[in-house]
C-alpha positions as CSV (number, residue, x, y, z in Angstrom):
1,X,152.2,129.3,58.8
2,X,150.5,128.9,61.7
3,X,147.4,127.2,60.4
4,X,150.1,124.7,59.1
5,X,151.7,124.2,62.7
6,X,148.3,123.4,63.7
7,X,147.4,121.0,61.6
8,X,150.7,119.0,61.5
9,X,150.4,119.0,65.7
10,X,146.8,117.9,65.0
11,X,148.1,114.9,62.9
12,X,151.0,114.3,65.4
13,X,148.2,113.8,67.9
14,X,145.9,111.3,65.5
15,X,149.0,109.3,65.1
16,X,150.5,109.0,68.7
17,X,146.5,108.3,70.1
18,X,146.7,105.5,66.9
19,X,149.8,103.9,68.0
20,X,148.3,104.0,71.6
21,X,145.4,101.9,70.2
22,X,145.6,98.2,71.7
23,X,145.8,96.0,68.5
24,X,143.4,92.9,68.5
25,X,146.3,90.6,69.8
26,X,146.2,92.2,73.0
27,X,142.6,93.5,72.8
28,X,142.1,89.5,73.3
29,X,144.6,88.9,75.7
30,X,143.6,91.8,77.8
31,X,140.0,89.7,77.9
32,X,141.4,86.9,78.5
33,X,143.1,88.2,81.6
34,X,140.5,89.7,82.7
35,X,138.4,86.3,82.1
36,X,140.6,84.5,83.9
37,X,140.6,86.8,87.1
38,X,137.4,86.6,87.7
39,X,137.2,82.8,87.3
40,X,140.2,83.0,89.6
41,X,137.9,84.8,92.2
42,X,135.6,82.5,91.9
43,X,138.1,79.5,92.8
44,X,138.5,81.5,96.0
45,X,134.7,82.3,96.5
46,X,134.4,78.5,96.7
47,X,137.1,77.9,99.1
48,X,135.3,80.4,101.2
49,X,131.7,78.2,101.2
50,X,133.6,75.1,101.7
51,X,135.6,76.1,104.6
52,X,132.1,77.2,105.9
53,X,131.2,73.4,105.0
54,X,128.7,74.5,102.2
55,X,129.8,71.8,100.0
56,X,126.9,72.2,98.0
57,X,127.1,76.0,97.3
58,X,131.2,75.5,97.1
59,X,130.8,72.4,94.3
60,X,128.3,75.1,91.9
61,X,131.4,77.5,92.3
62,X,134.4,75.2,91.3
63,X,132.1,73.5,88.6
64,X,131.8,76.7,86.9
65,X,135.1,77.6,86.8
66,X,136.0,73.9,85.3
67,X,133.6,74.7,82.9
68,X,135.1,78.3,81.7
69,X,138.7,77.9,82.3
70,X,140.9,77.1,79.7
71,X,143.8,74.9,82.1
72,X,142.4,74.1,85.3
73,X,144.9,75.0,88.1
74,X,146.7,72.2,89.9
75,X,145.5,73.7,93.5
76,X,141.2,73.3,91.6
77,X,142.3,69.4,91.7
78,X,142.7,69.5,95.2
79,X,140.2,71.8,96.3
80,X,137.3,69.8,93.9
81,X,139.0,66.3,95.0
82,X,138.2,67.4,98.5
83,X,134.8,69.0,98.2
84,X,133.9,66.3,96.2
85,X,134.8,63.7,99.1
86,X,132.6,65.9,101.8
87,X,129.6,65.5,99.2
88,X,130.5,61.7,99.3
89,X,131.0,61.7,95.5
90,X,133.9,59.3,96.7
91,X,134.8,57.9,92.8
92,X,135.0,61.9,91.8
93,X,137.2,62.6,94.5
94,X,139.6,59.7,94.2
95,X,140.0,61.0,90.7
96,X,140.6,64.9,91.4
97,X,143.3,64.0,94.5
98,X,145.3,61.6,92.7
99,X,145.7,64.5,90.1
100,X,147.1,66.9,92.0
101,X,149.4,63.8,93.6
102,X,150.8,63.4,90.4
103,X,151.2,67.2,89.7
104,X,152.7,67.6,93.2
105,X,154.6,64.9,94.5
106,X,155.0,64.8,98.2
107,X,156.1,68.6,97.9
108,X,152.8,70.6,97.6
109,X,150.6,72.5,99.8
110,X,148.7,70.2,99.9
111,X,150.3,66.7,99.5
112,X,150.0,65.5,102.6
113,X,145.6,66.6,103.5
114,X,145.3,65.1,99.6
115,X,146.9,61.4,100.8
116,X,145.2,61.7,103.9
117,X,141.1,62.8,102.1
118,X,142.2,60.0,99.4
119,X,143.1,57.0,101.4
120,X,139.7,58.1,103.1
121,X,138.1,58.3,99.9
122,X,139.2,54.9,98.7
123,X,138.3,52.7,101.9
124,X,134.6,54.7,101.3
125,X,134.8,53.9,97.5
126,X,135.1,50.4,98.0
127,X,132.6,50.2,100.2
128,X,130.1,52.0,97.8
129,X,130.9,49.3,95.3
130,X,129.8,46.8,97.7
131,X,126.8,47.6,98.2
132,X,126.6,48.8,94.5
133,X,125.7,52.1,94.7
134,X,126.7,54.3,92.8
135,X,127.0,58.5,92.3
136,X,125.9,60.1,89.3
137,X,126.8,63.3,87.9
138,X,130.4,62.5,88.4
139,X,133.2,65.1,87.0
140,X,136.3,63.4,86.2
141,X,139.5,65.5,85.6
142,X,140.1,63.0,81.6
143,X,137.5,65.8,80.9
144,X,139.7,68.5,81.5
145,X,143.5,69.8,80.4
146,X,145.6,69.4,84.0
147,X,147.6,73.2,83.9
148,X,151.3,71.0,85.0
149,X,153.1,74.0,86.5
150,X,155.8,76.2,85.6
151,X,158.3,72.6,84.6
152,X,155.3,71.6,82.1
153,X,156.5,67.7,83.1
154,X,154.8,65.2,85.1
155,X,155.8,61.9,86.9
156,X,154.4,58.7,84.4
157,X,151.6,57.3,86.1
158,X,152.1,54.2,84.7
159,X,155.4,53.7,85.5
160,X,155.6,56.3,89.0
161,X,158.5,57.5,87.5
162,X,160.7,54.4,87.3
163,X,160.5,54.3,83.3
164,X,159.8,50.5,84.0
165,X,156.6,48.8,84.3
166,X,157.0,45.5,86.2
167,X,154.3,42.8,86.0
168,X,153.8,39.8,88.3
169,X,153.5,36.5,86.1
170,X,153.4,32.8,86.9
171,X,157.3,32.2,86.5
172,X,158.0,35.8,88.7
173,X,158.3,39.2,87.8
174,X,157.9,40.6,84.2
175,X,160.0,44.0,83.4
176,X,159.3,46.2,80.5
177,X,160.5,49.6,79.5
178,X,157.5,52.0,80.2
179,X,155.7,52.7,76.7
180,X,154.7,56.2,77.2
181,X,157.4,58.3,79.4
182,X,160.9,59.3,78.6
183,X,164.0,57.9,79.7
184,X,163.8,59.9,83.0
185,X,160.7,58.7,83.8
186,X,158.6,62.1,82.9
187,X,155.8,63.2,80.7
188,X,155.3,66.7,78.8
189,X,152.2,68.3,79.9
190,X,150.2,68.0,76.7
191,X,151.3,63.7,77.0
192,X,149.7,63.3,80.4
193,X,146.5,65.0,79.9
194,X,146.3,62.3,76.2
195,X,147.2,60.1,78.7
196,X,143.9,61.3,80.9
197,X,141.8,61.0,78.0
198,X,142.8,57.5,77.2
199,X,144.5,59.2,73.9
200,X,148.1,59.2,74.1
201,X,149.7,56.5,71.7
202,X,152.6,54.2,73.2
203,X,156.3,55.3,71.8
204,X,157.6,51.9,71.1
């Protein structure tokens, strides 16, 4: 009898430590998680060096996490726009600050240093282009899915939000409903980064 109690609290044991077992699901997301942690210290690793104004070391760091992460984070677009502008990629960091506009609006963190760094940007931009020089190596965020925040909606670029695109002609202004946003002026996450890569298709 006892032999039997044994053995039944023996296979009662086997079972619970079974049931215990993470199954692959979260075997995968536990990796993932832990993936993403580390990327997310190495975000911070190159805020560090560029606070310290080692743009150089800071860009490696942000480059690799670009590289790894699966949706880049909207603060990375303003932390890569600005280190980009300090290593005078001016093009890349016109790019990476107008991103994080668009994901933020006037109401984020960072809103206000991002206009500031991109009017900056621009008035150096334009005066690379004329004296033609240009930067290469250049990471643009079309290469990359934008994570849009906890909404997952975005202001239209194309429209700013007005669902109307106006267009100056010879006999005045031209008005025509905006081909890619809805009726409020807003795009799902997965429409504005098609509309990054040049891919989203017009609704009308």
């Amino acid at each position: 009898m006892r032999h039997t109690i044994f053995i039944f609290l023996l296979i009662l044991v086997a079972i619970q430590t079974y049931a215990q077992r993470p199954t692959v699901e979260e075997y995968k997301m536990q990796q993932e998680q832990l993936k993403k942690s580390a990327l997310l210290r190495e975000l911070d690793s190159g805020v560090y060096y560029m606070d310290l104004e080692a743009y150089a070391t800071a860009d490696t760091k942000f480059r690799h996490v670009l590289e790894n992460i699966k949706s880049v984070p909207s603060d990375l677009t303003f932390y890569f726009g600005k280190n980009s502008f300090y290593l005078k990629k001016y093009k890349q960091s016109i790019d990476w600050l107008t991103k994080y506009i668009q994901l933020k609006g006037t109401n984020g963190q960072y809103s206000e240093e991002s206009a500031s760094l991109l009017k900056l940007a621009e008035t150096e931009y334009l005066k690379e282009k004329s004296n033609e020089r240009q930067k290469a190596g250049e990471v643009l965020s079309s290469n990359y899915d934008i994570d849009c925040g906890p909404s997952g909606k975005v202001t239209c670029p194309v429209c700013k939000g007005d669902h109307v695109v106006i267009k100056k002609t010879a006999f005045g202004s031209e008005y025509t409903t905006c081909s890619y946003c809805n009726e409020h002026g807003l795009l799902t996450c997965e429409q504005y980064n098609l509309l990054l890569r040049g891919e989203l298709k017009k609704a009308n």
